[in-house]
DOKOLVO-947718 format. One line per 2 residues: number of its first residue (from 1); their letters; for each residue x, y, z of N, C-alpha, C, O. Coordinates in Angstrom, 1 decimal, decimal comma. Atoms other than C-alpha are relative to their C-alpha. Example, Ala and Ser with C-alpha at 12.3 -4.5 7.8 and 13.67 -1.06 7.14 Angstrom:
BEGIN
1> AS> 0,9:-1,2:0,0:12,3:-4,5:7,8:0,9:1,2:0,0:1,9:1,2:0,7 ~ -0,9:-1,1:0,0:13,7:-1,1:7,1:-0,8:1,1:0,8:-0,3:2,2:0,9
This chain:
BEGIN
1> XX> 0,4:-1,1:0,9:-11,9:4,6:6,2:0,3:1,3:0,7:-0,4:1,7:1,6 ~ -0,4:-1,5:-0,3:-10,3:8,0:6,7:-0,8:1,0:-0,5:-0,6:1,3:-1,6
3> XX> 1,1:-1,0:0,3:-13,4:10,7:6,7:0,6:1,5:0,5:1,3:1,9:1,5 ~ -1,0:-1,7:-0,8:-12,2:14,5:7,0:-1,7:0,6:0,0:-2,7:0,3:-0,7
5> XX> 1,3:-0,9:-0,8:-15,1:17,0:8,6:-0,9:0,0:-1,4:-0,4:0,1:-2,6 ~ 1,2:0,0:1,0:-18,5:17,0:6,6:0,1:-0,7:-1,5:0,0:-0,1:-2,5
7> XX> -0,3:0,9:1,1:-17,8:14,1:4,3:-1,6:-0,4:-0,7:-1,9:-0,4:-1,8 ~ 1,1:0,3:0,4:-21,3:13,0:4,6:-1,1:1,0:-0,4:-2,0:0,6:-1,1
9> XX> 0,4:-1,2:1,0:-22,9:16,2:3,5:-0,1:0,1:-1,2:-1,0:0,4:-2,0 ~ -0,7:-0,3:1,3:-21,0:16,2:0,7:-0,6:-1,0:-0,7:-0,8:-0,8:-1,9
11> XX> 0,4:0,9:0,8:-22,2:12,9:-0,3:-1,1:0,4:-0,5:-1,3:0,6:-1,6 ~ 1,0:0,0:0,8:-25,3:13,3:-0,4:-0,7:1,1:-1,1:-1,9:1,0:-1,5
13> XX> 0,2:-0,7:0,9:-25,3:15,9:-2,8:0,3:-0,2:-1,2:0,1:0,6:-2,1 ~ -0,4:0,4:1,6:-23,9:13,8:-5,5:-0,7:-0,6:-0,6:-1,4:-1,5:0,0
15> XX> 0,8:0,2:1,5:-25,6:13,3:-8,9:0,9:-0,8:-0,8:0,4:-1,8:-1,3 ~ -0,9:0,6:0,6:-22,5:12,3:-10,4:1,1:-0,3:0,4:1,7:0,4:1,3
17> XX> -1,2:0,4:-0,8:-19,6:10,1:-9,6:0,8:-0,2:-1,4:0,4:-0,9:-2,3 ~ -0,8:0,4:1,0:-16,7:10,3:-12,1:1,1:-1,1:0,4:1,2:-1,2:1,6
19> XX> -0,9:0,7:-0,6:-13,9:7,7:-11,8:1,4:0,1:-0,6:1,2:-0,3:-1,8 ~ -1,0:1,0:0,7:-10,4:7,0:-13,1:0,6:-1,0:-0,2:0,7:-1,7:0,9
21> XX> -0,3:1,5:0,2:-9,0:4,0:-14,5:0,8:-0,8:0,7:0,6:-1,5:1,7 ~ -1,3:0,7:-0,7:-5,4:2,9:-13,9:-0,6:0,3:1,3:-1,5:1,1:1,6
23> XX> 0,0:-0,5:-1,2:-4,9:2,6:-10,3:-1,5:0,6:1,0:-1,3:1,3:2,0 ~ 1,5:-0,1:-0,6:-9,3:3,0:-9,2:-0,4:-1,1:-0,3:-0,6:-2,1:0,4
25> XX> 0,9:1,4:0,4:-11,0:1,0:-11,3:0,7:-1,6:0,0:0,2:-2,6:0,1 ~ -1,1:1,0:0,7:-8,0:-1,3:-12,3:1,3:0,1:1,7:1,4:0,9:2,6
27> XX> -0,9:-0,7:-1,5:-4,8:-1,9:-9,6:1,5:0,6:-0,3:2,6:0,5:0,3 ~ -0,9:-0,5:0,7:-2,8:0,3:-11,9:1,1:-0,6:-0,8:2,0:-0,2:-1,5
29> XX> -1,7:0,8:0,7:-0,3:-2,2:-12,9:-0,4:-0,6:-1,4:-1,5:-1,1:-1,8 ~ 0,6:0,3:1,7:0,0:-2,7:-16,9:0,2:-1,6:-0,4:1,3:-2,1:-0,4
31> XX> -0,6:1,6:0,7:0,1:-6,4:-18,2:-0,3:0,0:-1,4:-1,3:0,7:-1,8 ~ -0,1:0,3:1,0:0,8:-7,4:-21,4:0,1:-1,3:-0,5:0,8:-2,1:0,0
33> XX> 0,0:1,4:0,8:-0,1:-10,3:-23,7:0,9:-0,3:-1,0:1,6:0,6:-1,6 ~ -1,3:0,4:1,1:2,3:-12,4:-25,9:-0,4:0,9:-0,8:0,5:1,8:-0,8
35> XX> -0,2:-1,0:1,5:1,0:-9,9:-29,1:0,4:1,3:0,4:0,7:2,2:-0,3 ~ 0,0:-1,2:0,0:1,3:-7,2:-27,1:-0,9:1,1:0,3:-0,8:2,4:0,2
37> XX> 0,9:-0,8:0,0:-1,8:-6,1:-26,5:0,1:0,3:1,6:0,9:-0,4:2,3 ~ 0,2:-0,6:-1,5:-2,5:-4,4:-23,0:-1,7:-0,6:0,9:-2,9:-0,4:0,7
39> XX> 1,3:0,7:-1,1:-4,8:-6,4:-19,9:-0,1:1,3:1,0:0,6:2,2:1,5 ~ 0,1:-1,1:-1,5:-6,2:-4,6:-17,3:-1,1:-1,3:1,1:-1,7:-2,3:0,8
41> XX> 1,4:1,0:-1,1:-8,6:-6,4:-14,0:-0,5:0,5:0,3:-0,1:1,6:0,4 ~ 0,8:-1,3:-0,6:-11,3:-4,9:-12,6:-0,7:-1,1:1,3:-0,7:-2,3:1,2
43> XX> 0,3:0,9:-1,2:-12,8:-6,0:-9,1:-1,8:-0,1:-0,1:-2,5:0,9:-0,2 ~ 1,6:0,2:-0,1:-16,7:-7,7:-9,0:-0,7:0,9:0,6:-1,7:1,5:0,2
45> XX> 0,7:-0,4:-0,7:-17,5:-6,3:-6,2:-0,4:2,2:-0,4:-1,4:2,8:-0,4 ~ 0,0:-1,2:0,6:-16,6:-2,6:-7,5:-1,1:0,5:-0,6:-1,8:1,4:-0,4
47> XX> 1,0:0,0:1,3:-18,8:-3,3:-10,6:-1,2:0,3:0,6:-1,9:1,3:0,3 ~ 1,4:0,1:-0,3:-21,9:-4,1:-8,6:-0,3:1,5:0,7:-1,5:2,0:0,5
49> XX> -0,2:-1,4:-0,4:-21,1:-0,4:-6,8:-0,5:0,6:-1,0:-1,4:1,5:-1,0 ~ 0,0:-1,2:1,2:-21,1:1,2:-9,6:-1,7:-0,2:-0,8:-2,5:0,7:-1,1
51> XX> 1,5:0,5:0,8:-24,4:-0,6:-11,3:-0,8:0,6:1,2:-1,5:1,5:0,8 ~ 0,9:-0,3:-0,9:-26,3:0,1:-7,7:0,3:1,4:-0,1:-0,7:1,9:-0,6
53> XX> 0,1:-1,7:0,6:-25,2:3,9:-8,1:-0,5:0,1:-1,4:-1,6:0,5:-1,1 ~ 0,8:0,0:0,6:-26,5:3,9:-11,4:-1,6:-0,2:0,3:-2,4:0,8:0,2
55> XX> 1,3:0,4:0,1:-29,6:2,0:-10,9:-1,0:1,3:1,2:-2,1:1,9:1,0 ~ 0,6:-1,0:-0,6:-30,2:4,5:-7,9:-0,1:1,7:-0,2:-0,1:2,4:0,7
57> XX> 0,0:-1,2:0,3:-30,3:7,9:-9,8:1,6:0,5:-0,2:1,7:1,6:-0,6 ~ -0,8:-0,6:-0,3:-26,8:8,5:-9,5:0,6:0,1:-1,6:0,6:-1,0:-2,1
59> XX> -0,7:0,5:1,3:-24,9:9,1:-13,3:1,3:-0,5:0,5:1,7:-0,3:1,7 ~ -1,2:0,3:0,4:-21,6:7,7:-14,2:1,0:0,2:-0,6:0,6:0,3:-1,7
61> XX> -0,8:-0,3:1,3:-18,7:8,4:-16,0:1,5:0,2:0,5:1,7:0,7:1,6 ~ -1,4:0,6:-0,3:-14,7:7,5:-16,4:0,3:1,4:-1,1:-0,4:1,9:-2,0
63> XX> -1,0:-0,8:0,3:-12,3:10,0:-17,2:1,5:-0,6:0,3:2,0:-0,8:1,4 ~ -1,3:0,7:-0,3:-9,0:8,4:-18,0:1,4:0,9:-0,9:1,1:2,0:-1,4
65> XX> -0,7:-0,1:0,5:-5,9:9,1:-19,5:0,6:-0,8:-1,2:1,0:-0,3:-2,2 ~ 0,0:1,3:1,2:-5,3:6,0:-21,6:-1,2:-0,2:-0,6:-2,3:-0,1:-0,1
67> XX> 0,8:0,5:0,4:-6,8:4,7:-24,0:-0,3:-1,3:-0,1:0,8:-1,7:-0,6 ~ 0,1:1,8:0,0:-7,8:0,8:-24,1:-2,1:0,0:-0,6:-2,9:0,9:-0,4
69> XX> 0,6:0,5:0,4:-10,6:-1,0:-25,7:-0,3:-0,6:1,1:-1,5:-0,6:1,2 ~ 1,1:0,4:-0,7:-11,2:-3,0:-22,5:-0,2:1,2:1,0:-1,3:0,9:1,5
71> XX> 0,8:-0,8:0,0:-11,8:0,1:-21,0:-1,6:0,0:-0,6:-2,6:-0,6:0,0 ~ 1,2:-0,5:0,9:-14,7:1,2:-23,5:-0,5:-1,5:0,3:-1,7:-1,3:0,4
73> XX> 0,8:1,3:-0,2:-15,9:-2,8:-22,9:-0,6:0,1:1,6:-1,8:-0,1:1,8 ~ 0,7:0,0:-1,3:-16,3:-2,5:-19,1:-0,6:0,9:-0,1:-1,7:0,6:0,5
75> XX> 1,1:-1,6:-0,2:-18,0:1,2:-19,5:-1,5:-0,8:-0,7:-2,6:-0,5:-0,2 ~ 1,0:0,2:0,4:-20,3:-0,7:-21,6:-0,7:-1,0:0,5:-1,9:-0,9:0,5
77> XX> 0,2:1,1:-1,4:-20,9:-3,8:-19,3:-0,9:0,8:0,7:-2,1:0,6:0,6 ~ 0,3:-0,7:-1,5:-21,5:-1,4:-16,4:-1,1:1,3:-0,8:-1,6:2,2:-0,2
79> XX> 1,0:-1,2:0,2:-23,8:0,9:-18,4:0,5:1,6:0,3:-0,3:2,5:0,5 ~ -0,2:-1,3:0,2:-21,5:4,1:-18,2:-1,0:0,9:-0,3:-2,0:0,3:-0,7
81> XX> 0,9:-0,9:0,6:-23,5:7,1:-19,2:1,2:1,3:-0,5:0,9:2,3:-1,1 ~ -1,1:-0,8:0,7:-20,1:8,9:-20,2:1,7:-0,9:0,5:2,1:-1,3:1,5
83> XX> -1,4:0,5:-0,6:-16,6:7,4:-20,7:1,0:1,1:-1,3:1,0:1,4:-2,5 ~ -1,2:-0,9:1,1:-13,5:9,9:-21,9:1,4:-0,7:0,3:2,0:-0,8:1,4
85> XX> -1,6:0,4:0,3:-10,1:8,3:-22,9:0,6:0,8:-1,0:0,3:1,3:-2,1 ~ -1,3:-0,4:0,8:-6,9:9,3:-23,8:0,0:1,7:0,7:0,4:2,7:0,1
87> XX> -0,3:-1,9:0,1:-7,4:12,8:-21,7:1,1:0,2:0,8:0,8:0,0:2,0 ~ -1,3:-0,4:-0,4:-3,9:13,8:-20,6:-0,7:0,7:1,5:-0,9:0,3:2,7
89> XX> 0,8:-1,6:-0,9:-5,8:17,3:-19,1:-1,1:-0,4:0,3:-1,8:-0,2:-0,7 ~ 1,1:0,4:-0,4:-8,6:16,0:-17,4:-1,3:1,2:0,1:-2,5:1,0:0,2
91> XX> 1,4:-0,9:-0,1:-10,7:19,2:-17,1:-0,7:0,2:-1,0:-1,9:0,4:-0,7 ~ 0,9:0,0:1,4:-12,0:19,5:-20,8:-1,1:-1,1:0,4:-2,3:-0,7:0,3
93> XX> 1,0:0,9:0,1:-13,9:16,5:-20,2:-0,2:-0,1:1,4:-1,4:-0,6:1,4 ~ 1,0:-0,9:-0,4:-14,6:17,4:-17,0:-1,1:1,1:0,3:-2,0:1,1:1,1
95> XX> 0,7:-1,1:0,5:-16,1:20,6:-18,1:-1,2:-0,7:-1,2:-2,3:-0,2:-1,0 ~ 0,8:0,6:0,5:-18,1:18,5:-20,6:-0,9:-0,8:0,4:-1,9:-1,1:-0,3
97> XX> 0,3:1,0:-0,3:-19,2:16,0:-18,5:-1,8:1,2:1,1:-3,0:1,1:1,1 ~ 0,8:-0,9:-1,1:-21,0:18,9:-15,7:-0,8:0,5:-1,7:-1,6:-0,4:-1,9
99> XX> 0,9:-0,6:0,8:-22,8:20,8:-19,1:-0,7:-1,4:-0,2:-1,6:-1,6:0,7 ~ 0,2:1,1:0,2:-23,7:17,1:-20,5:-1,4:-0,4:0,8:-2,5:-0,5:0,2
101> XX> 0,5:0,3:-1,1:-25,4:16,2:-16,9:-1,0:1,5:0,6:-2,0:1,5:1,4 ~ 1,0:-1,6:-1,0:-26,8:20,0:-15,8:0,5:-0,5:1,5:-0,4:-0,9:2,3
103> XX> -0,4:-0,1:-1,6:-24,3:19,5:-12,5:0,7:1,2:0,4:1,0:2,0:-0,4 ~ -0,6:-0,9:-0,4:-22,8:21,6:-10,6:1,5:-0,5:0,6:1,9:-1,6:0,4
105> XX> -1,1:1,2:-0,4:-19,4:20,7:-8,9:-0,3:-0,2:1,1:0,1:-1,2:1,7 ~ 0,6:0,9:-1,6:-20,9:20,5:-5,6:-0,7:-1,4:-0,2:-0,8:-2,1:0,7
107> XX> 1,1:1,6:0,4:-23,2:17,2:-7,3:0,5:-1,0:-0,3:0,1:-2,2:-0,5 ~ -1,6:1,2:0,7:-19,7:15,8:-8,5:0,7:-0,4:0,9:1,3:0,3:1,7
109> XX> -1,2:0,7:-0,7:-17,7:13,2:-6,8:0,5:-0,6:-0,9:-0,1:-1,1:-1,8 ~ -0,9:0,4:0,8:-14,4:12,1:-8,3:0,9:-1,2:0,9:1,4:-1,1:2,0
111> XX> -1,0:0,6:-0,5:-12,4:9,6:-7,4:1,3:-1,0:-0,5:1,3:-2,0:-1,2 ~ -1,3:0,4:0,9:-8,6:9,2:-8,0:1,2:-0,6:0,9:1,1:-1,0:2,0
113> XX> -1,3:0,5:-0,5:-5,2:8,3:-7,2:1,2:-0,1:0,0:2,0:-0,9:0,5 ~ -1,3:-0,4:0,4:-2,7:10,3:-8,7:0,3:1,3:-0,1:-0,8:1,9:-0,1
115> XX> 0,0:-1,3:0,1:-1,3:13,8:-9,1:-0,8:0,7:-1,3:-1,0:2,0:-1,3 ~ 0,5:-0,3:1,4:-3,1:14,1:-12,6:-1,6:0,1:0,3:-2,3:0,9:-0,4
117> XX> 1,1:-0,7:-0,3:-6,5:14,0:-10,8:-0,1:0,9:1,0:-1,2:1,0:1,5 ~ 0,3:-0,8:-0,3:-5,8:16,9:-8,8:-0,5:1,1:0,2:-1,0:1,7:1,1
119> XX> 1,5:-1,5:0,8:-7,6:19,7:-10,9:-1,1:-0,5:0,6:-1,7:0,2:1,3 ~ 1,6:-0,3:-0,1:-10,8:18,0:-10,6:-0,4:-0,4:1,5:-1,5:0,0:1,9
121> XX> 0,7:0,0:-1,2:-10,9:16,9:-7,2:0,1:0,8:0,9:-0,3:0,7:2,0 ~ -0,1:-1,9:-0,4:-10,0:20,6:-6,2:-1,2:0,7:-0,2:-1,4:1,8:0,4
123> XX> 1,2:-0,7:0,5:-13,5:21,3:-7,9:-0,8:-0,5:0,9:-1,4:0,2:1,7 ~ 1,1:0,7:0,4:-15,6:18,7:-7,4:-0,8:0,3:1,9:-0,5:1,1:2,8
125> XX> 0,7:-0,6:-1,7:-18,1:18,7:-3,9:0,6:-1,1:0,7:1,2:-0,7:1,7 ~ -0,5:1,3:-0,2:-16,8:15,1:-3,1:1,0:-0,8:-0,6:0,9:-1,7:-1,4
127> XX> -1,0:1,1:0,4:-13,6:13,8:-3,7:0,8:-0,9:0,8:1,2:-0,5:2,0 ~ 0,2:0,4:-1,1:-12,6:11,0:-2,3:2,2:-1,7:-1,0:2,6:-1,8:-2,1
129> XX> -0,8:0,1:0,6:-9,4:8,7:-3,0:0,4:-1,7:0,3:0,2:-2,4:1,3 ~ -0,6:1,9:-0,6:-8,1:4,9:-2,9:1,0:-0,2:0,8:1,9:0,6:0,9
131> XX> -0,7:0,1:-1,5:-6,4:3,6:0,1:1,5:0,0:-0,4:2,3:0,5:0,3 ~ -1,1:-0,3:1,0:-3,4:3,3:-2,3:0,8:1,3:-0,9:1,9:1,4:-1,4
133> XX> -0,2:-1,8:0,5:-3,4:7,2:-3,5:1,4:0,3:0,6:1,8:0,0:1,7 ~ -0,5:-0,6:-0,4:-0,8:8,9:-3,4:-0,1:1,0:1,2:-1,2:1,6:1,4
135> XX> 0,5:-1,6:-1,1:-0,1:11,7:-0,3:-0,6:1,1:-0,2:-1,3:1,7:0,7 ~ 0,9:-1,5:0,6:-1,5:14,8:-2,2:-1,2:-0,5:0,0:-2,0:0,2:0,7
137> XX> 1,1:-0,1:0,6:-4,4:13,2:-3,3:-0,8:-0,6:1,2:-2,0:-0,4:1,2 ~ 0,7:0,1:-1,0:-5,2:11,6:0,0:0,2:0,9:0,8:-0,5:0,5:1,7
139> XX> 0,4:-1,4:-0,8:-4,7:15,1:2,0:-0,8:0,5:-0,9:-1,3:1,5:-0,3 ~ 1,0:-1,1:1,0:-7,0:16,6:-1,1:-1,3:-0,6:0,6:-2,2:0,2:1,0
141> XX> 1,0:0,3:0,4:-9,6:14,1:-0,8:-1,1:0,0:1,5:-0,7:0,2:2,7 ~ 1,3:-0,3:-1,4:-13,2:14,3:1,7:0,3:-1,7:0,6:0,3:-1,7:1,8
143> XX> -0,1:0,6:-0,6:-12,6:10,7:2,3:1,0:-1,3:-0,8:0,9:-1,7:-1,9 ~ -0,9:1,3:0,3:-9,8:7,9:2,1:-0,5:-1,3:0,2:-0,6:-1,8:1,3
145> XX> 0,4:1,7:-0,2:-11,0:4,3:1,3:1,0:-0,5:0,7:2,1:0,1:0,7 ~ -1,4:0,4:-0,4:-9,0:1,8:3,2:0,4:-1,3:-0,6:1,3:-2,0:-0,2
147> XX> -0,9:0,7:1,0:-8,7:-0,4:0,2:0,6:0,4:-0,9:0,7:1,6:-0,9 ~ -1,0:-0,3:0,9:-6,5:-0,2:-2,6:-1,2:-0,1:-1,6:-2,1:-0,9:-2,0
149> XX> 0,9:0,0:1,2:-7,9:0,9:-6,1:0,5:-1,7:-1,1:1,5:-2,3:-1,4 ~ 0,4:1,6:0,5:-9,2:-2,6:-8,0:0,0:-0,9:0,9:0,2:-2,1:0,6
151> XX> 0,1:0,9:-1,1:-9,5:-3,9:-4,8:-0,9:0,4:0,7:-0,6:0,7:1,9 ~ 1,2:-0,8:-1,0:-12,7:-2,6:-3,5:0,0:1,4:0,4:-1,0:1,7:1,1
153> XX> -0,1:-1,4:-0,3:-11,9:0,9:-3,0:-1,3:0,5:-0,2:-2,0:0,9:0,8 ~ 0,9:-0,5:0,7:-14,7:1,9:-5,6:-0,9:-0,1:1,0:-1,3:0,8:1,8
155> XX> 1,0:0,7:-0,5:-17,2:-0,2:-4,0:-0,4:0,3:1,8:-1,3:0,1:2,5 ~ 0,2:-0,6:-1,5:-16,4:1,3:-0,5:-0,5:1,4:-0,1:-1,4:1,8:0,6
157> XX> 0,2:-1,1:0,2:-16,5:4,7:-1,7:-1,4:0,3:-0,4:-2,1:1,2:0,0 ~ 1,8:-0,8:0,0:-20,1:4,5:-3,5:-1,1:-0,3:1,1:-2,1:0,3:1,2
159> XX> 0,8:0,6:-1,1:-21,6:2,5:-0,5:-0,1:1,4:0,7:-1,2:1,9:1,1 ~ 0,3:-0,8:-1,1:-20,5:5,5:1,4:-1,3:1,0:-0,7:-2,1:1,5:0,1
161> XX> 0,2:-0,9:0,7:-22,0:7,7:-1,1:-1,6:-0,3:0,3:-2,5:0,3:1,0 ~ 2,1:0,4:-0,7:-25,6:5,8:-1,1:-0,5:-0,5:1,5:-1,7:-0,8:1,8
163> XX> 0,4:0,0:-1,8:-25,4:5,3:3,1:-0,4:1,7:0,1:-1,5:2,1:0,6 ~ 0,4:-1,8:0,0:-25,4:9,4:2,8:-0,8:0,4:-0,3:-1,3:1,2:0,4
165> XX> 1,6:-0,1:0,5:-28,2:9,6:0,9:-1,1:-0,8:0,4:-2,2:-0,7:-0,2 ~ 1,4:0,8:-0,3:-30,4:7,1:2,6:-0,2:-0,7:-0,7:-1,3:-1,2:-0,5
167> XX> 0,7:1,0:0,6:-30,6:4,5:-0,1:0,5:-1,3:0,4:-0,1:-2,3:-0,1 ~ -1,0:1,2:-0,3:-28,2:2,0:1,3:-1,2:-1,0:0,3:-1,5:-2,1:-0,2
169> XX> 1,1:1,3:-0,7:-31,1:0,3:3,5:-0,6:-0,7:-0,9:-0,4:-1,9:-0,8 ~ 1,1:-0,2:1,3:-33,5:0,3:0,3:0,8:-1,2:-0,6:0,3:-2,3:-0,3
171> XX> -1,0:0,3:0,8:-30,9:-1,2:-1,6:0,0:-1,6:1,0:-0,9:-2,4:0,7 ~ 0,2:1,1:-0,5:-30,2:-4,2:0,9:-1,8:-0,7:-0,3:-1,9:-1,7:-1,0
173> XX> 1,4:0,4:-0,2:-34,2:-4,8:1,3:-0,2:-0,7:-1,0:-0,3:-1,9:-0,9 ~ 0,1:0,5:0,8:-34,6:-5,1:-2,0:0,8:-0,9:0,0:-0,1:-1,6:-0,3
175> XX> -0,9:1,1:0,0:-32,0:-7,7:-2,0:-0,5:-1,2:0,2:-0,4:-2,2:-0,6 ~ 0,1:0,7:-1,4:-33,3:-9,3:1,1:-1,4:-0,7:-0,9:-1,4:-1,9:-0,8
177> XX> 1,2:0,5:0,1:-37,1:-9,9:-0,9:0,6:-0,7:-1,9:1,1:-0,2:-2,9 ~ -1,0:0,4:1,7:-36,0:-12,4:-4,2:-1,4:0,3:-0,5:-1,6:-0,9:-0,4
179> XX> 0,9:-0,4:1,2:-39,3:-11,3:-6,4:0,9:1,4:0,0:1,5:1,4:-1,1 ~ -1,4:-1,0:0,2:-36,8:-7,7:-6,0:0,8:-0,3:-0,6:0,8:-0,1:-1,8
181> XX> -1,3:0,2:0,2:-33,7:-8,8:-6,3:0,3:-0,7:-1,6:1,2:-0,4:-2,4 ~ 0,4:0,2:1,9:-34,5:-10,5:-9,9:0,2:1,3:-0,9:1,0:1,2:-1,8
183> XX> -0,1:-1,3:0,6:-34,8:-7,0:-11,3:1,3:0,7:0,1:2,0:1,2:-0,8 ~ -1,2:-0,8:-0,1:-32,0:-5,6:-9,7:1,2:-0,8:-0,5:2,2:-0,1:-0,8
185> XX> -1,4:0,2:0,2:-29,4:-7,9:-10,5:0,0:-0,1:-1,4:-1,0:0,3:-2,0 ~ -0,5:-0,5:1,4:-27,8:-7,9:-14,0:1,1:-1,1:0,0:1,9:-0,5:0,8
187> XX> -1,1:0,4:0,6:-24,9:-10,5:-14,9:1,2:0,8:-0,8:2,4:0,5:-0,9 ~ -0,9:-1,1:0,6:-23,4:-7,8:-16,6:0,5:1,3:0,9:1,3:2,3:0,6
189> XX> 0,0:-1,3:-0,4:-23,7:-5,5:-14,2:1,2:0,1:1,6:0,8:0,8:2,6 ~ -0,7:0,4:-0,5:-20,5:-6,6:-12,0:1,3:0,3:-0,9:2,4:0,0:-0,5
C-alpha cells in the first residue's frame, strides 16, 4: 500500500466514503449476456468493507457514470445510503451528496480510478485510489491500494480508513465473541 504524508489524519476524519463503479467496485471490464444485457462482479470481501463502514457510523454512497440495474441491486444489498448513476460530471452529485449528509470535503473520501474522478478527489479530504488506477489518479490520491479495483482494493482502503479511526480492533473483537458476531453479520451484507 502506497501512503503519501498524513494519510492517516485524513482518514480519520471521514464521515463519508463515496465510491465508483467500473474499475472500484467492479474490475471494469464489461460482459455481456447472449440478450445483451450488461454483467458486472463485485468482490465478497469488498462488500463486507463497505457493510463494516456502514455499520460503524461511516455513510455510503456510489457515484457512477453508467447506469445498470445491477448496480442499484448491490447499493441495495450493501445498504447504500446514496447511489447516483448515469453522472457523466461527477460534481453535481457530489455537491448533493456533502448538502444531503451536512459534510464537509475534509469528511469525504472518494475512491477512483480514472481521469473522470479527478474533480472530486481534488476536493475531497481523502482520496485514495485502486492499485490498478491510472498515473494521475494515483499521483492525486492520499493513498494507493495495492490491489486492483474488484479485487479487494475497496476492502483495503476502508480497513485503512477504520484502523485510523480506532474502530478496526472493536470490529475484530466483536467478531472474535460469537453472541456479537450474530448481529454483525448480515448474508446480504457482502
Amino acid at each position: 500500500m502506497q501512503l503519501k504524508q498524513q494519510a492517516e489524519q485524513k482518514a480519520n476524519k471521514i464521515r463519508l466514503i463515496i465510491f465508483d463503479v467500473d474499475g472500484v467496485l467492479s474490475d471494469g471490464k464489461l460482459y455481456y449476456g447472449d440478450n445483451g444485457e450488461s454483467l458486472k462482479t463485485f468482490f465478497v470481501r469488498d462488500g463486507l468493507g463497505i457493510s463494516l463502514a456502514r455499520q460503524n457510523g461511516i455513510k455510503i454512497a456510489i457515484i457512477t457514470g453508467r447506469k445498470s440495474q445491477i448496480v442499484a441491486t448491490r447499493g441495495q444489498e450493501l445498504k447504500f445510503d446514496a447511489v447516483y448513476q448515469g453522472q457523466l460530471y461527477k460534481l453535481d452529485a457530489f455537491a448533493k451528496l456533502k448538502q444531503e449528509f451536512s459534510v464537509t470535503d475534509e469528511q469525504i473520501a472518494y475512491i477512483g480510478d480514472d481521469i473522470v474522478d479527478l474533480p472530486i478527489m481534488t476536493k475531497v479530504g481523502f482520496a485514495a485510489a485502486v492499485g490498478d488506477a491510472v498515473l494521475e489518479v494515483q499521483q492525486t490520491a492520499h493513498l494507493v491500494s495495492d490491489f486492483a479495483g474488484g479485487a479487494g482494493a475497496v476492502r483495503q482502503i476502508v480497513e485503512f480508513i477504520l484502523k485510523a479511526q480506532g474502530k478496526w480492533q472493536q470490529i475484530i473483537d466483536d467478531y472474535m465473541h460469537e453472541a456479537n458476531s450474530a448481529k454483525l453479520f448480515d448474508n446480504k451484507a457482502q
